[in-house]
Backbone as CSV, one residue per row, in Angstrom:
resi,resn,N_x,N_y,N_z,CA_x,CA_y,CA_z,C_x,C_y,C_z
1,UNK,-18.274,-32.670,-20.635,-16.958,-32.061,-20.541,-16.192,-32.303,-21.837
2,UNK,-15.109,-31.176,-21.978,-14.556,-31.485,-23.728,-13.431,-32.132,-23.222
3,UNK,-12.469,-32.558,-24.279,-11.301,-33.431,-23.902,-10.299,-31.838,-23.796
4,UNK,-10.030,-32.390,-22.575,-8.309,-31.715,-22.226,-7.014,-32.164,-21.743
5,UNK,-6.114,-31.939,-22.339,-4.784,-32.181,-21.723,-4.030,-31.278,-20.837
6,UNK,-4.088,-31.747,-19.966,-3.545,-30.875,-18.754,-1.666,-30.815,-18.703
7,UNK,-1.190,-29.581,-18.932,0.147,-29.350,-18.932,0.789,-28.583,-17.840
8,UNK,2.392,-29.352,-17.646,2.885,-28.006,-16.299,4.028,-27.215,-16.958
9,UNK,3.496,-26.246,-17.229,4.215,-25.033,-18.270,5.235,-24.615,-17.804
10,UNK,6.399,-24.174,-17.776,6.993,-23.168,-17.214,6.485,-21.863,-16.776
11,UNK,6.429,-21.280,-16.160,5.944,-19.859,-16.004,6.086,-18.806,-17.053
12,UNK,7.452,-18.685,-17.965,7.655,-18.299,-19.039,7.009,-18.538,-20.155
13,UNK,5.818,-19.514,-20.164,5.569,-20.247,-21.680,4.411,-18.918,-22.214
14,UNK,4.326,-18.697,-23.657,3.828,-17.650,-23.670,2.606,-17.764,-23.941
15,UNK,1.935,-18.574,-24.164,0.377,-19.389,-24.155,-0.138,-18.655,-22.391
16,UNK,0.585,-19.465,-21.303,0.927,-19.378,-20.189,0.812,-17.806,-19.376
17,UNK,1.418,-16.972,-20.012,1.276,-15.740,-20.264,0.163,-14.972,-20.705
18,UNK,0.104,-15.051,-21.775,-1.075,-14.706,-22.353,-2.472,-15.061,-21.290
19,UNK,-2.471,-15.972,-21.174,-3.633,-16.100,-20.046,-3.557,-15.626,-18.789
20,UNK,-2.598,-15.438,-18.060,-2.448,-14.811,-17.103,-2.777,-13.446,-17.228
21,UNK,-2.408,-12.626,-18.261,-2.419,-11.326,-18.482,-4.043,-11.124,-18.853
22,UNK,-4.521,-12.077,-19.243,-5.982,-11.953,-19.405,-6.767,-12.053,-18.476
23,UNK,-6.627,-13.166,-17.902,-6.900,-13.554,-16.035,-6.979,-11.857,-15.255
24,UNK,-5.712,-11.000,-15.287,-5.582,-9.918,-14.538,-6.196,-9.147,-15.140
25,UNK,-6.208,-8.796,-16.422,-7.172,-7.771,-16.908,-9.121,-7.793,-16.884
26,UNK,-9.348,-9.364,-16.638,-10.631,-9.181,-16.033,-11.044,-8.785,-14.850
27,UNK,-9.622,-9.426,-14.043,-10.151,-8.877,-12.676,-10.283,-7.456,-12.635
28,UNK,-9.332,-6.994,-13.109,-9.373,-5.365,-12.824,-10.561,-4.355,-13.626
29,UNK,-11.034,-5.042,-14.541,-12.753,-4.759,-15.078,-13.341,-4.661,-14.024
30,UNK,-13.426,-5.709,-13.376,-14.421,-6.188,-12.552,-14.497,-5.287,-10.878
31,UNK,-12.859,-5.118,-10.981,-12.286,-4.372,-9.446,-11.902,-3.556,-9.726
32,UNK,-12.061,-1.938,-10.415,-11.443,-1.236,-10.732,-10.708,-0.533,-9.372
33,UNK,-11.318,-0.350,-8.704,-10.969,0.735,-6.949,-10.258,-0.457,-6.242
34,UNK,-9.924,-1.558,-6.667,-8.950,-2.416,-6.264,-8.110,-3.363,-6.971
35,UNK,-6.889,-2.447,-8.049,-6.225,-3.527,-9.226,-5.515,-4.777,-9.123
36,UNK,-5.259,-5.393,-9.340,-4.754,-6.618,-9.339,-3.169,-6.345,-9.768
37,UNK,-2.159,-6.963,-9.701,-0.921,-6.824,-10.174,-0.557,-8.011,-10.912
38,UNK,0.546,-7.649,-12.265,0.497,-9.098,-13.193,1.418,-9.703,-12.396
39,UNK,2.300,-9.529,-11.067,3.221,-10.112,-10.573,2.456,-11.727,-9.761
40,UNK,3.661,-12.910,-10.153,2.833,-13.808,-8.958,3.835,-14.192,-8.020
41,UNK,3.403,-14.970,-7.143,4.589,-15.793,-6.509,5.641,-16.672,-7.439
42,UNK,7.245,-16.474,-6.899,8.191,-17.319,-7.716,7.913,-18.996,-7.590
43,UNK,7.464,-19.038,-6.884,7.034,-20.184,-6.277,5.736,-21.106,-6.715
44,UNK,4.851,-19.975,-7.607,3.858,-20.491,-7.888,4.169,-21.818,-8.934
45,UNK,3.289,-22.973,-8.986,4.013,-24.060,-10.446,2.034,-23.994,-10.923
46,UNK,2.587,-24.564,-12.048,1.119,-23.927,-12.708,0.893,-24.948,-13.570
47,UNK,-0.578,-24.889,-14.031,-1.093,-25.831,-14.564,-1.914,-25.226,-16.241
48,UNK,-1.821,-26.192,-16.914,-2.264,-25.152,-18.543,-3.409,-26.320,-18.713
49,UNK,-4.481,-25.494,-19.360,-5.683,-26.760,-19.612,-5.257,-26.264,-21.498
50,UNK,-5.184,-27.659,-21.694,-5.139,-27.643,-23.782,-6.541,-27.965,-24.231
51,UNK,-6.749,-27.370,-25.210,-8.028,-27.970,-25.896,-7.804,-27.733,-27.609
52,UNK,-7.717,-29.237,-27.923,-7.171,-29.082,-29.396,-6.280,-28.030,-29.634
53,UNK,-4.998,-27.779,-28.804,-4.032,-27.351,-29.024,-4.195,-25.917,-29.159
54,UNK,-5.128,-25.853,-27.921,-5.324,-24.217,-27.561,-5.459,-24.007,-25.968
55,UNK,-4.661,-23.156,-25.670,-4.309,-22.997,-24.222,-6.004,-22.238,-23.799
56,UNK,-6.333,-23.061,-23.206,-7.837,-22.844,-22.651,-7.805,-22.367,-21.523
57,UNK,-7.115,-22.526,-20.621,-7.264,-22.452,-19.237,-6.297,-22.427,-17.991
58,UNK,-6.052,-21.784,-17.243,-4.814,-22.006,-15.996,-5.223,-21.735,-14.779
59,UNK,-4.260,-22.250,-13.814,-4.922,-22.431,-12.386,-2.985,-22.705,-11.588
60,UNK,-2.547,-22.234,-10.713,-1.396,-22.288,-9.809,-1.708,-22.582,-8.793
61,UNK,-0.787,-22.743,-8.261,-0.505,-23.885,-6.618,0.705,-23.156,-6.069
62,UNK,0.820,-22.425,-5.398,1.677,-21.828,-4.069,1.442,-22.408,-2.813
63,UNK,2.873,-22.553,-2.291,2.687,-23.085,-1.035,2.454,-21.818,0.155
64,UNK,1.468,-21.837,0.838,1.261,-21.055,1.964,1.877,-21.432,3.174
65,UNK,1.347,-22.592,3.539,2.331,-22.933,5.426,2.896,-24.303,4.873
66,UNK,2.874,-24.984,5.701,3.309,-26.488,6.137,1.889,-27.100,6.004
67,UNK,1.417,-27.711,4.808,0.438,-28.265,4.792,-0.281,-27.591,4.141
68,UNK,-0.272,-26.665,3.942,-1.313,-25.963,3.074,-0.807,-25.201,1.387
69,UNK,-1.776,-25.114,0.760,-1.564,-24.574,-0.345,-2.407,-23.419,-1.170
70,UNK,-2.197,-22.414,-1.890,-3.076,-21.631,-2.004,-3.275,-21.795,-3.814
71,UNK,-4.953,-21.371,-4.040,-4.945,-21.159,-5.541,-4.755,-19.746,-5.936
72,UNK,-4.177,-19.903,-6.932,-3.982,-19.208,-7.510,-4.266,-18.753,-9.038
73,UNK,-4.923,-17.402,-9.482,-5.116,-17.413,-11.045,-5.809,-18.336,-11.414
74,UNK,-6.824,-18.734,-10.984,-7.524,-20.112,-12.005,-8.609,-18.582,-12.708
75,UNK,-8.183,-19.298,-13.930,-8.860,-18.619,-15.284,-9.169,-19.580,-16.253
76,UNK,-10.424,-19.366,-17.011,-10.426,-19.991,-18.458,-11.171,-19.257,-19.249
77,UNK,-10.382,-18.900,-20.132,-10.625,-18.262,-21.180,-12.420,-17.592,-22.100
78,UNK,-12.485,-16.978,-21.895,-14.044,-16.500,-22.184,-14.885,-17.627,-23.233
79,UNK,-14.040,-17.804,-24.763,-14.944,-18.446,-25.367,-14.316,-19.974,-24.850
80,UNK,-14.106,-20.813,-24.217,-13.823,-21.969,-23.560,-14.497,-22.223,-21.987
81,UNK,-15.240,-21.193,-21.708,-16.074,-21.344,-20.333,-16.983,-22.414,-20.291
82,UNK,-17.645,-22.592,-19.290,-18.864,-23.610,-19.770,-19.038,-24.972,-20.033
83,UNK,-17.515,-25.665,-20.109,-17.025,-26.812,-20.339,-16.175,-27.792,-19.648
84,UNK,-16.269,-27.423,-18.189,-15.856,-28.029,-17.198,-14.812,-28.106,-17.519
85,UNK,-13.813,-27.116,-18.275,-12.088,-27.140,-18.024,-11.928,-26.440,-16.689
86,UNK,-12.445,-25.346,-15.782,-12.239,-25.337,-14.530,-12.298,-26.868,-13.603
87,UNK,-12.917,-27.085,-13.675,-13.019,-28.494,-13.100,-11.988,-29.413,-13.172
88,UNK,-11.709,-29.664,-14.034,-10.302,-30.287,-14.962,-9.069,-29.973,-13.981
89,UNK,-9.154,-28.803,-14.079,-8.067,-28.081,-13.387,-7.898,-28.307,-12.244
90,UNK,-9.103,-28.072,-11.687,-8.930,-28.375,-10.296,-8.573,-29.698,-9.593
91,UNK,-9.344,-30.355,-10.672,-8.978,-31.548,-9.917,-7.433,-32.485,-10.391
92,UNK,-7.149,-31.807,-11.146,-5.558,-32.115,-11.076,-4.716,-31.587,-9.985
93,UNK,-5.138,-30.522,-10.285,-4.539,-29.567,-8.893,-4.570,-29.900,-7.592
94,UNK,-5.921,-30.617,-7.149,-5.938,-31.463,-5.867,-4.466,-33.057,-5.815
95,UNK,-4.970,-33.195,-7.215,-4.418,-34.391,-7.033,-2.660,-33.793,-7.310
96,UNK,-2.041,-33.066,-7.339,-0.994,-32.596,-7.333,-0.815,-31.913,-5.606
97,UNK,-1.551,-31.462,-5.528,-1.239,-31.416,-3.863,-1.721,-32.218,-2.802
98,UNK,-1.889,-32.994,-2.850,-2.108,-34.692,-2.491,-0.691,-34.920,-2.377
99,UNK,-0.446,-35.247,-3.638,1.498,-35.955,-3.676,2.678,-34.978,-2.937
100,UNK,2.227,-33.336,-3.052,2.775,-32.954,-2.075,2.198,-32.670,-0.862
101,UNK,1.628,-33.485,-0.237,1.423,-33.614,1.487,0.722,-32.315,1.783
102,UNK,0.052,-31.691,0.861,-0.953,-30.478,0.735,-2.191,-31.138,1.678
103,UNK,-2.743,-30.583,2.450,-4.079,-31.260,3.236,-5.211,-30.081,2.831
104,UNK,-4.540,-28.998,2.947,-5.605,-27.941,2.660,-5.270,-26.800,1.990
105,UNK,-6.751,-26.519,0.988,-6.376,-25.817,-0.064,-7.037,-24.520,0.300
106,UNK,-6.411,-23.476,0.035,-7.028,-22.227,0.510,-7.161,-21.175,-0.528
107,UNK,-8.458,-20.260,-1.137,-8.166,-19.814,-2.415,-8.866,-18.328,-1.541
108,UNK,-8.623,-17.190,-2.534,-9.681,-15.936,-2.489,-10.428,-15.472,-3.664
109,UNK,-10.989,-15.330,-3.429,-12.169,-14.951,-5.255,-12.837,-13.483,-4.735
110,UNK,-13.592,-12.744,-5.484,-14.321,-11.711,-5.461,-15.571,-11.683,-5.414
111,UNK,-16.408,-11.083,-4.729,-17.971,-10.229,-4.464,-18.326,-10.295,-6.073
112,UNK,-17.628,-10.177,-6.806,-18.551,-9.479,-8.613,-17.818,-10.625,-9.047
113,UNK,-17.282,-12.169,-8.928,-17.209,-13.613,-9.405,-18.287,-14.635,-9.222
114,UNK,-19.429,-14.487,-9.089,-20.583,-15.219,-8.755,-20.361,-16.737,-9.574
115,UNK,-19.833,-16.752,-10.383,-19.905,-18.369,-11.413,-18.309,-18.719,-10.985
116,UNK,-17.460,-17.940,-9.654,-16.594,-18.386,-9.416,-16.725,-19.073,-7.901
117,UNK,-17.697,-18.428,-7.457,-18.297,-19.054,-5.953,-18.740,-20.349,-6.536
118,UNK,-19.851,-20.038,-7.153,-20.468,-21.660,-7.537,-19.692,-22.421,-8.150
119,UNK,-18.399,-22.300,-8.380,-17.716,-23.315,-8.850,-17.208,-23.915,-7.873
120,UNK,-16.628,-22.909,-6.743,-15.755,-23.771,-5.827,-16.700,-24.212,-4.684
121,UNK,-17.868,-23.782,-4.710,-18.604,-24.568,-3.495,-19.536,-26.037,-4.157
122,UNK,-19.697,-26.234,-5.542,-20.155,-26.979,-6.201,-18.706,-28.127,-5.661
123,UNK,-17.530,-27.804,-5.693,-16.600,-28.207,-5.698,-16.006,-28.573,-4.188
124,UNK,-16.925,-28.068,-3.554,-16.192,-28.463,-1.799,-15.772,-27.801,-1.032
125,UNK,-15.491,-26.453,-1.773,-15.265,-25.534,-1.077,-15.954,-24.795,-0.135
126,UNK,-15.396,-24.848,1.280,-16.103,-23.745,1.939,-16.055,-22.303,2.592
127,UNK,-16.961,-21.789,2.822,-16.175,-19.599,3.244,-14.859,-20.113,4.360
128,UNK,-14.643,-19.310,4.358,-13.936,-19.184,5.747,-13.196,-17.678,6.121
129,UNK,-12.865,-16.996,7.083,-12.600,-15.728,7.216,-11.744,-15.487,6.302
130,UNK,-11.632,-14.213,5.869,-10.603,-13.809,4.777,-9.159,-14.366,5.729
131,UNK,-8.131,-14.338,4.861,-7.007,-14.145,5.328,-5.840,-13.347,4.913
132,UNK,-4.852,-13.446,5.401,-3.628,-13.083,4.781,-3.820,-11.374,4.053
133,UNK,-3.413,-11.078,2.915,-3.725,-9.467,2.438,-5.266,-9.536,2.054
134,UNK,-6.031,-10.758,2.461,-7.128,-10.649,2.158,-8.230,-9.963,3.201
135,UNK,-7.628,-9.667,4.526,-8.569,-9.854,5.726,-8.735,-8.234,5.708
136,UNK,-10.079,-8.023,6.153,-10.432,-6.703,5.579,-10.627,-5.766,4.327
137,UNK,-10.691,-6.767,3.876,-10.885,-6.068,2.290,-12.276,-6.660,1.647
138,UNK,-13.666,-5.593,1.981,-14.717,-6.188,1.817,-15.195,-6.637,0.313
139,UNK,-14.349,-6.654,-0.503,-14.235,-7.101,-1.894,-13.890,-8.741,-2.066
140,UNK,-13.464,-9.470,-0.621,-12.594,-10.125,-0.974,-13.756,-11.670,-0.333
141,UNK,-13.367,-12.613,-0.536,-14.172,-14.163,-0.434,-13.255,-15.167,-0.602
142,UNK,-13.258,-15.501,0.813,-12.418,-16.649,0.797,-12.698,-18.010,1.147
143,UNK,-12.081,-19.335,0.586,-12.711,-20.357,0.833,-11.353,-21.167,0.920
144,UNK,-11.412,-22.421,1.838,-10.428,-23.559,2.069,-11.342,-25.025,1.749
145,UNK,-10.367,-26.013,1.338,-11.021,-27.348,1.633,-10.050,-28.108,1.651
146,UNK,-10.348,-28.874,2.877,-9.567,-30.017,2.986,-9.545,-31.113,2.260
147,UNK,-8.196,-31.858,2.047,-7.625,-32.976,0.931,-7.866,-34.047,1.827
């Protein structure tokens, strides 16, 4: 794994941005007959992976119920893949919803993300029925794990 410093950006930061907007424009490569929107939750708080002072990577935390939390946007950057900054991420991210009384984490990924399945089931994650704007939408893969 490379060294990273994990930051909590404002939503405005434009590093922050920039990756997000990149994040959405793959998906929508990938999903054309189903686009993605650059809008997120106000609510979302977010996490920046640094690598030698290059925004490598991001991943958000929205609260869904009472106890639960959803991911959101975890992206890392094309030439920064491969280097366990997803990982990084995540596991800050656990440990940030830990302190907020988060028990379970609930994410959705896509049918055409295959190195995004194996990340989160390498990681603990397991299927579980779609939910939320996810349920019925045979594009869609969803996974929870408990904290």
């Amino acid at each position: 794994m490379v060294a990273v410093l994990i930051v909590s950006p404002p939503p405005q930061d434009p590093e922050l941005v920039r990756l997000l907007v990149a994040a959405v424009d793959e998906l929508n490569a990938r999903y054309p007959e189903d686009p993605t929107a650059h809008g997120l939750d106000p609510r979302a708080r977010f996490l920046l992976a640094d690598v030698e002072g290059e925004a490598a990577g991001c991943v958000a935390l929205v609260p869904y119920a009472p106890g639960v939390g959803e991911i959101k946007r975890m992206f890392v950057a094309p030439g920064h893949r491969g280097r366990g900054i997803a990982t990084q991420l995540l596991a800050t991210l656990e440990d940030r919803a830990r302190a907020q009384e988060i028990r379970t984490l609930l994410l959705e990924t896509g049918v055409r993300q295959p190195e995004s399945v194996a990340l989160y089931e390498k990681l603990g994650f397991r299927a579980v029925e779609a939910y939320g704007p996810h349920a019925g939408n045979p594009l869609s893969l969803c996974y929870a794990k408990a904290l």
